[in-house]
Structure formats: C-alpha cells, structure tokens
GULUM-811209 format. One line per field, with one value per residue (C-alpha): residue in one letter; y, x, z. Coordinates in Angstrom, 2 decimals. Layout:
REM GULUM-811209
residu: c(A, ...)
v: c(Y, ...)
u: c(X, ...)
w: c(Z, ...)
***
This chain:
REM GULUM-811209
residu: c(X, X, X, X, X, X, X, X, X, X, X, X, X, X, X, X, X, X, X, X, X, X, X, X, X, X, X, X, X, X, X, X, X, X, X, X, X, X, X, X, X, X, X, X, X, X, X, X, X, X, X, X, X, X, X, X, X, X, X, X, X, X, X, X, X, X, X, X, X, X, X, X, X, X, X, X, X, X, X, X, X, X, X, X, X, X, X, X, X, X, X, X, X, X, X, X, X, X, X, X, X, X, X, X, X, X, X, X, X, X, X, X, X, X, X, X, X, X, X, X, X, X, X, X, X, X, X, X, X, X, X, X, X, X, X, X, X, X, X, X, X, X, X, X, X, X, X, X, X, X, X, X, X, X, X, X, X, X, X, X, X, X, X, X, X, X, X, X, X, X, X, X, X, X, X, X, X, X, X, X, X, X, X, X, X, X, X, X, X, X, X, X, X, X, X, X, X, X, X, X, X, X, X, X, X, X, X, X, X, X, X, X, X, X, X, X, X, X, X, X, X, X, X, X, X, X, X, X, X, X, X, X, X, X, X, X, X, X, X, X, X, X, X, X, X, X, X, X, X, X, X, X, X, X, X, X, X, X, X, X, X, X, X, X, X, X, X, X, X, X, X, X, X, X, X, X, X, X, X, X, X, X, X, X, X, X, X, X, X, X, X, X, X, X, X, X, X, X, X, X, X, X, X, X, X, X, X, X, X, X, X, X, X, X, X, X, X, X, X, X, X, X, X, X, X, X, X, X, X, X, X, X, X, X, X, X, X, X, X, X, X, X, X, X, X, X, X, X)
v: c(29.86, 32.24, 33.86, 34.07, 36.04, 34.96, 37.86, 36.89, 37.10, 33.62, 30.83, 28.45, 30.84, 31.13, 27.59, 26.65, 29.27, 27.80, 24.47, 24.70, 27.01, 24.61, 21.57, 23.75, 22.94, 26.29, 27.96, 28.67, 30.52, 32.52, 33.29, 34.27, 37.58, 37.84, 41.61, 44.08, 45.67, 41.99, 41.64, 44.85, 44.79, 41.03, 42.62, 44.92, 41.99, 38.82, 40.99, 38.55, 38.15, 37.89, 38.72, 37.37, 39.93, 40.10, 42.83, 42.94, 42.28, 44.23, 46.31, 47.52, 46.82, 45.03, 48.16, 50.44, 47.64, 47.60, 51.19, 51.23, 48.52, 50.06, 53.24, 51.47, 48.62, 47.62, 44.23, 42.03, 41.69, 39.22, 40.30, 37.65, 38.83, 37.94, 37.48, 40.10, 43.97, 45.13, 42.71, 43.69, 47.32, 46.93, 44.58, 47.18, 49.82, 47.45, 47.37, 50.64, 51.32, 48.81, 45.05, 42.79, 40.56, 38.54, 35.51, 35.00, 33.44, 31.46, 29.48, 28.65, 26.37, 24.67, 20.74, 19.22, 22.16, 22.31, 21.00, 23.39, 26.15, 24.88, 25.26, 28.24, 30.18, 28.63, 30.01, 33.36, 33.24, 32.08, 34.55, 38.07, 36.95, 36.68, 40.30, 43.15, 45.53, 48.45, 51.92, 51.72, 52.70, 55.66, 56.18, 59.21, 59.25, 57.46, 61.12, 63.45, 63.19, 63.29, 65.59, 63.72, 63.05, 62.17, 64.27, 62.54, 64.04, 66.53, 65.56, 61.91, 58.77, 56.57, 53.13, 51.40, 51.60, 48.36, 48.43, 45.00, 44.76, 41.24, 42.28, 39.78, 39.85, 43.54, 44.90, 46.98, 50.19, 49.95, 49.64, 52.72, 54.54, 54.22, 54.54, 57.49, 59.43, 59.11, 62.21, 61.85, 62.03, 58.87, 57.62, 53.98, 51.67, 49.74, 45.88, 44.40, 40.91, 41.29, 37.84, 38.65, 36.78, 37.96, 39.99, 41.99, 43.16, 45.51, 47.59, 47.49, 48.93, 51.42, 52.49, 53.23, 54.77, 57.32, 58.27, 58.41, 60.92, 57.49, 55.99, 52.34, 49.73, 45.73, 44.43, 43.22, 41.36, 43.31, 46.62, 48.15, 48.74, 52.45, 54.99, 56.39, 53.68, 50.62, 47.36, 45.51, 41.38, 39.84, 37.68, 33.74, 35.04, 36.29, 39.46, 38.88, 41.22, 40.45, 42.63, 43.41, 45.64, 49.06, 48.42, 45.47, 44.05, 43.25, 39.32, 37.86, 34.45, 31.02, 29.45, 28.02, 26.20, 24.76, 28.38, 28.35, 31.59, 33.34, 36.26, 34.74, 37.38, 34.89, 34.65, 38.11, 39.40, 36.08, 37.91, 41.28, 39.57, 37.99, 40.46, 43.71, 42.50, 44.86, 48.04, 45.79, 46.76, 44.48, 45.74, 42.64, 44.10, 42.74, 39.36, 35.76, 33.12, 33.57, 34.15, 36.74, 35.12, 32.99, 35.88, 38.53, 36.02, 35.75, 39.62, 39.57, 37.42, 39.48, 43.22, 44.53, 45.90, 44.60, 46.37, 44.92, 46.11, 46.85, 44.14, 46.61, 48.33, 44.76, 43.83, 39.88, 40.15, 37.13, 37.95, 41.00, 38.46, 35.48, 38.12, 39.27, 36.27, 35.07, 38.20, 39.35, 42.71, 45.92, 47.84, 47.24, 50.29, 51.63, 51.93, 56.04, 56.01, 53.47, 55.83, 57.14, 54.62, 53.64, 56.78, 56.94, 53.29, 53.95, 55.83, 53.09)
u: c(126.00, 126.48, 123.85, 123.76, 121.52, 121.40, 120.73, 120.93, 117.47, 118.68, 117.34, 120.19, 122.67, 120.51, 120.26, 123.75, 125.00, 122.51, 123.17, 127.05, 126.84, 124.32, 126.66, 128.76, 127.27, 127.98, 126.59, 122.60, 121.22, 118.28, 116.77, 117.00, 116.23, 115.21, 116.65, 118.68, 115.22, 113.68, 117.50, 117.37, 113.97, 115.53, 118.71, 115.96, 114.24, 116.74, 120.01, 122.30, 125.98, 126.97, 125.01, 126.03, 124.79, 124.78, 125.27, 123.00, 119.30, 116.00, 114.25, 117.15, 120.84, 123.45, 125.19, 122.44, 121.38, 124.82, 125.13, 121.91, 123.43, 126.11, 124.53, 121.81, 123.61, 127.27, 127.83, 129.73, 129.17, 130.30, 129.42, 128.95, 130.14, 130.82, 134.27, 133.97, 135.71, 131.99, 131.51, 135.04, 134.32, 131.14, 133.06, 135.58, 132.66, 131.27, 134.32, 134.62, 131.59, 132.01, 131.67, 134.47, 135.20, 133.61, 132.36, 133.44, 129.76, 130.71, 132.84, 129.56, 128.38, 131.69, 130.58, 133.99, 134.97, 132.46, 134.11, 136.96, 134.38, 132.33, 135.50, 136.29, 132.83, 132.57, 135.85, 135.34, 131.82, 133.72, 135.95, 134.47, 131.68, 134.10, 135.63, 133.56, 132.75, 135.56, 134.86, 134.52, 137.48, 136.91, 138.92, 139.42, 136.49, 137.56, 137.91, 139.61, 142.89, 144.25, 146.91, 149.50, 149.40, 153.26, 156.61, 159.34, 162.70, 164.07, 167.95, 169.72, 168.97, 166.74, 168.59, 165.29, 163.56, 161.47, 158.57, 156.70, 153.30, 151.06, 146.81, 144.41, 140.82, 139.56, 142.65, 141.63, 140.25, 143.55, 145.87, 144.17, 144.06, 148.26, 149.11, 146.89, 148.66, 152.17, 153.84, 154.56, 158.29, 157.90, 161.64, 161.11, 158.98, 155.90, 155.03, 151.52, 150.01, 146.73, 144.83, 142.49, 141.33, 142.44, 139.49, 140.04, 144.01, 143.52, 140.37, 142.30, 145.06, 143.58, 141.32, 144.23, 146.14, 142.99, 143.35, 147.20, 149.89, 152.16, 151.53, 150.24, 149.28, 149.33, 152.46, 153.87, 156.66, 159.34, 158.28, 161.47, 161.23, 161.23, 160.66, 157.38, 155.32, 153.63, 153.00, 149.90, 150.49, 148.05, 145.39, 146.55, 150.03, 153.74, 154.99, 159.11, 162.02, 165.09, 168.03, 170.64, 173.47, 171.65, 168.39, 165.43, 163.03, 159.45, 158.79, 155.10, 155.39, 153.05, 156.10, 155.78, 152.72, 151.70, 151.75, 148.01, 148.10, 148.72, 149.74, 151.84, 153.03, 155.65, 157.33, 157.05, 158.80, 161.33, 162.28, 162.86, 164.86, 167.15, 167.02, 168.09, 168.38, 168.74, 166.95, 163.79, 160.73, 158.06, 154.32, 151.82, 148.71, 144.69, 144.03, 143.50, 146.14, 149.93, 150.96, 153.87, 155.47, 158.04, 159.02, 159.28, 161.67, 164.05, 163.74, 164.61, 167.61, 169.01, 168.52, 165.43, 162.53, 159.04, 155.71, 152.58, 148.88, 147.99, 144.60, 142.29, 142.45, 142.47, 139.22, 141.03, 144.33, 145.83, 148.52, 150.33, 149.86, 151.34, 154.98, 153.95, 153.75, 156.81, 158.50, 159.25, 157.31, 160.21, 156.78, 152.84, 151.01, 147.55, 146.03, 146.19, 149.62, 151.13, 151.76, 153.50, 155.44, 156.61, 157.82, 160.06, 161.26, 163.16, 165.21, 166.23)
w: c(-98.57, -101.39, -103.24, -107.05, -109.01, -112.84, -115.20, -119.06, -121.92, -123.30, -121.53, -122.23, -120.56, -117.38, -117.45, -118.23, -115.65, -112.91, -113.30, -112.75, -109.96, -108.33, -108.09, -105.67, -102.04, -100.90, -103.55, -104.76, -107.21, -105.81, -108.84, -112.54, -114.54, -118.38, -118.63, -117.14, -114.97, -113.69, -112.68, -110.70, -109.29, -108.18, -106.92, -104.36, -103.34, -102.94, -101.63, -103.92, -103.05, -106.44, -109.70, -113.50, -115.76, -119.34, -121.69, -124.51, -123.15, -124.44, -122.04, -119.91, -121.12, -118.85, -118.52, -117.21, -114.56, -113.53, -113.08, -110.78, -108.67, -108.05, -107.41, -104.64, -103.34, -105.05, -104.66, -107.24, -110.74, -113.39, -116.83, -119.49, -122.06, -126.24, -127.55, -129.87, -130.22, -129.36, -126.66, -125.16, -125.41, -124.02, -121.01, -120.70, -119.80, -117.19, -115.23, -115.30, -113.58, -111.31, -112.39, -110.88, -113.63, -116.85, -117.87, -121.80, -123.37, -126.05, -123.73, -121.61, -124.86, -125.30, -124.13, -124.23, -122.12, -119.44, -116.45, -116.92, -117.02, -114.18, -111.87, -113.41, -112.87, -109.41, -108.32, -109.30, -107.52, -104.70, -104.98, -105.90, -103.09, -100.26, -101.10, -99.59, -102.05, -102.10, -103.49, -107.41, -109.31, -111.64, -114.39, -116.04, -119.16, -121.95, -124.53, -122.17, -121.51, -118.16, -116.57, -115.05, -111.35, -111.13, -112.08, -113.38, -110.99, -112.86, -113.52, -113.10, -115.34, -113.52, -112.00, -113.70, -116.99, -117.49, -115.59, -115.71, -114.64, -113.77, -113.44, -113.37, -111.98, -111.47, -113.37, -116.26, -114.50, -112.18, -114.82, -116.30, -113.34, -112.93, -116.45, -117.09, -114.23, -115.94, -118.12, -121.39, -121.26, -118.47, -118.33, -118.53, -120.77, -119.57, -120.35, -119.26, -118.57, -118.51, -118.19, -120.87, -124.01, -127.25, -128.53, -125.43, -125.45, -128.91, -127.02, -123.25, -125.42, -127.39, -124.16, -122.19, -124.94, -125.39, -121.66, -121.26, -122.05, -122.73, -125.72, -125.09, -127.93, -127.93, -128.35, -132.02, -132.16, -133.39, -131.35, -130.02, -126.50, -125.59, -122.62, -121.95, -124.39, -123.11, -124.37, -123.70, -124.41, -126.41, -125.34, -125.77, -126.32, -124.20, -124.38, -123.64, -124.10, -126.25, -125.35, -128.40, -128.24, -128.65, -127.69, -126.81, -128.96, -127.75, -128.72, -128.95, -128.58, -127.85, -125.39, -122.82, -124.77, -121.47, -119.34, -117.37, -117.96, -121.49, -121.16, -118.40, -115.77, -114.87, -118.46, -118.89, -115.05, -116.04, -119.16, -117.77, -115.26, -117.75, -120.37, -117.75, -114.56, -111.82, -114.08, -114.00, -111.50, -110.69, -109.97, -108.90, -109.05, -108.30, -110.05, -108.17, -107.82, -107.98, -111.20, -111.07, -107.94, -109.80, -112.26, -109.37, -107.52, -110.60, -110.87, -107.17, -107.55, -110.15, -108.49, -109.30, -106.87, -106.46, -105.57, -104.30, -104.45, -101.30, -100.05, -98.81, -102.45, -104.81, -105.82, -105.24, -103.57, -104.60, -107.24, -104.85, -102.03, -103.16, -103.14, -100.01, -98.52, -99.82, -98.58, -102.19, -101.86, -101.28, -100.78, -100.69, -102.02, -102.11, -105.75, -105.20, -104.21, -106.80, -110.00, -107.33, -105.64, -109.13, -110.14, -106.89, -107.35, -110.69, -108.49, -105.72)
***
C-alpha cells in the first residue's frame, strides 16, 4: 500500500486529489495538510511515501516545506502547480531542490477530463513511490554561470552535430546539469523534448540559458539550426528539423495531431534521423514510458549512436530503458558522466 500525504490550503484540491487517489486499491491517503508546516509536521509523524504539495499556501510556502523534507527525510514530491510563467518558475525551483515531478492544478477542475487525470495522477504516485529516493540533483544557481566541465577535442570536425535529447519525469534539473557543463564553442547543436506544458518551455528555456555557456531558447519555427545553441520544443507542440542545401531549419509544428506526447521525443529523434542521418546522436534521458524508442530505432537504422541514462541515476527509468531493453543503447551513462559521454560520441 502506498502512502499519500495531501498538502494544498484549498479544500477542493485536497479533496479532488484524495478522492482519485483513493479509488486506487493500493493506494491511501494518510492524511491532508492546510499549509506547507501542518504538511511537514505530517511528513514527521505519518512517514508518507509520496507527498502532493502545493506552492502558494500562507503560513509556510510549498517551497520551504519542500526544502525541509528534503533536508530531514527526502522522499517524493509532486508539486501542484498553476499553469502560469510564475507558477512554472516557481515549479522549476521545486525540482531543483528536489521534487520529482508536478501536478498542473487547473487540470484537477477539468470535469470532462477527470478520468484521464485520475490515471494520470495515480500513475505517477505509482511511479515516483516505487523509486527510492536518489541523491538530489543540484544545479548550478540559476545567476552564476558555470565553467564548463567538458573540452571540445581540439582539431577534427566532429562525425556528429545534432544532438537530440527525449526528458520526461524528473528531467529539468538533469537537462540543466548536462547542458550547463558544455563550452561555448560546443560543435554541434542541441534539440530538446521536454514533456512539459506550454507555460513551462519559455522559463525551462530561459533557466537553462541563464546557467549555460550555450545559448538555449524555445524553439521558433524558422530558427536555423546552429552549433553550440539549443532548442527547447514548446509545450503542446514538435520541434523537427528541415535540411536545405546550406543549412537546417528548426520547424514547430502540431503533426502528428494524435502524438500522446507533444513535444514528442519520437517525432523529434525521427526527424533527425531523416533530416542527417548518421551525424545524429540520441540521448534518452529520465521520464516514464517509452517515448524516444521508435525515433532512436530510425536514428539507429540510419547510422547514428544512442545513449541511455543510466537507472540508478533516473529519478523514473523508463524512457532510457525502453532502448535498453530493445538493445538500442551504444552506451548507458551515469548523469555525472553524460556531458561527457556526449562530448566523446560526436567523435565515433
């Protein structure tokens, strides 16, 4: 049986959140909190597996609560959290210190939508709670940029220069953590799918940008594709590459309409696979399900490489499994060791 702590000041929420997670028979919620303190005092007593936490409450903030749980006794965290630029900053903070993943509000009062969002909440519960809790990623601060971690070799043209990278679930302080290891003159350009809503994509961006020697932004259509930028795909939307005579063209697009997943790391790892073939490299990185496997295949069958997340440093290792399974994976790397590892495999 998995234990759920509720931690939200509007009654509705706690309600709403309870009485979904309650029709799961292997899941109870132990009890609920008003604000970020009765949630931690409630943390000390019950020993949750799992606590939903909100952000803005009065007495103590979802933040701070979450800091002093992780602190104590880390354990994972789903934020609930508004579909707004402040609500996505303020999510974007949480993970950093340590949450595991978010639960978007407004979706919580969508009727017509609530058995889609009753599966959804109960499989992340399900989820997060079977994963033991590893040490908390901590990206470099937000103001300060960092030195680079990883040389580019000095002489030769890389064999690869389109790096395309699938996150899910747990993925925004990773992504940070590789990107803001790269030098600025990185040889080869960067496109992320995030699985992220789009209030979120312009803030990841612009976070990442802030800590990175790159330069990263959200992908427009119409970018041109260059070396040492990245391209984050929108929330709701692809991100595929277009390749002309003398260079490629970023495209934001809404097909496939019918993608579970938009941004889709499968169209995107598809479309570097037609678009360059062979100077295409694959990262799967933390997130649940499979998306990515399909894509990384076609990349396969055309030449390019493929790196996995390693398990024991995914906060869900379901994404870099599903190519690991399938054989797929040239290499599985630890988080530390995958600025790295991708560095070296533009080379291969």
């Amino acid at each position: 049986m998995i234990k759920v702590l509720v931690v939200d000041d509007s009654a509705f929420m706690r309600k709403a959140i309870s009485t979904m997670l309650d029709k799961d028979p292997g899941i109870s919620v132990i009890g609920v909190a008003r604000n970020g303190q009765e949630g931690l005092e409630m943390v000390r007593e019950l020993n949750p597996d799992v606590v939903t936490m909100d952000i803005e409450m009065p007495k103590m903030d979802g933040l701070t609560s979450l800091r002093h749980i992780m602190m104590e006794s880390p354990r994972p965290v789903l934020m609930v959290s508004s579909l707004t630029t402040e609500g996505a900053e303020a999510t974007l903070k949480a993970m950093e210190l340590g949450a595991v993943d978010f639960i978007p509000k407004q979706l919580s009062k969508v009727s017509l939508d609530i058995i889609k969002i009753e599966k959804d909440l109960i499989e992340r519960v399900k989820t997060v709670a079977l994963r033991k809790m590893r040490h908390v990623v901590r990206p470099t601060a937000r103001k300060k940029k960092a030195p680079s971690l990883v040389r580019p070799r000095i002489g030769g043209r890389p064999v690869r220069d389109v790096v395309a990278i699938g996150v899910s679930t747990g993925g925004p302080p990773v992504v940070q953590k590789i990107l803001s290891s790269f030098p600025a003159d990185f040889p080869a350009g960067i496109l992320i799918a995030q699985h992220m809503p789009a209030a979120f994509t312009g803030p990841f961006a612009e976070r990442l940008n802030g800590v990175s020697k790159i330069t990263v932004k959200e992908a427009q259509n119409g970018d041109v594709f260059r070396p040492g930028h990245a391209y984050v795909a929108p929330g709701g939307r692809h991100v595929v590459l277009d390749q002309k005579v003398s260079r490629i063209d970023v495209v934001v697009t809404d097909r496939p309409r019918d993608a579970l997943y938009k941004p889709s790391a499968n169209v995107l790892i598809s479309s570097v696979a037609e678009a360059v073939g062979k100077r295409g490299l694959g990262v799967l990185l933390t997130g649940m399900g499979n998306d990515g496997c399909e894509g990384i295949r076609d990349l396969k069958e055309r030449g390019g490489r493929a790196l996995a997340q390693s398990d024991s440093t995914c906060v869900v290792y379901g994404m870099p499994k599903s190519i690991v399974d399938e054989q797929l994976a040239d290499e599985i790397v630890d988080l530390d060791d995958m600025a790295e590892a991708i560095m070296a495999n533009l080379y291969k």
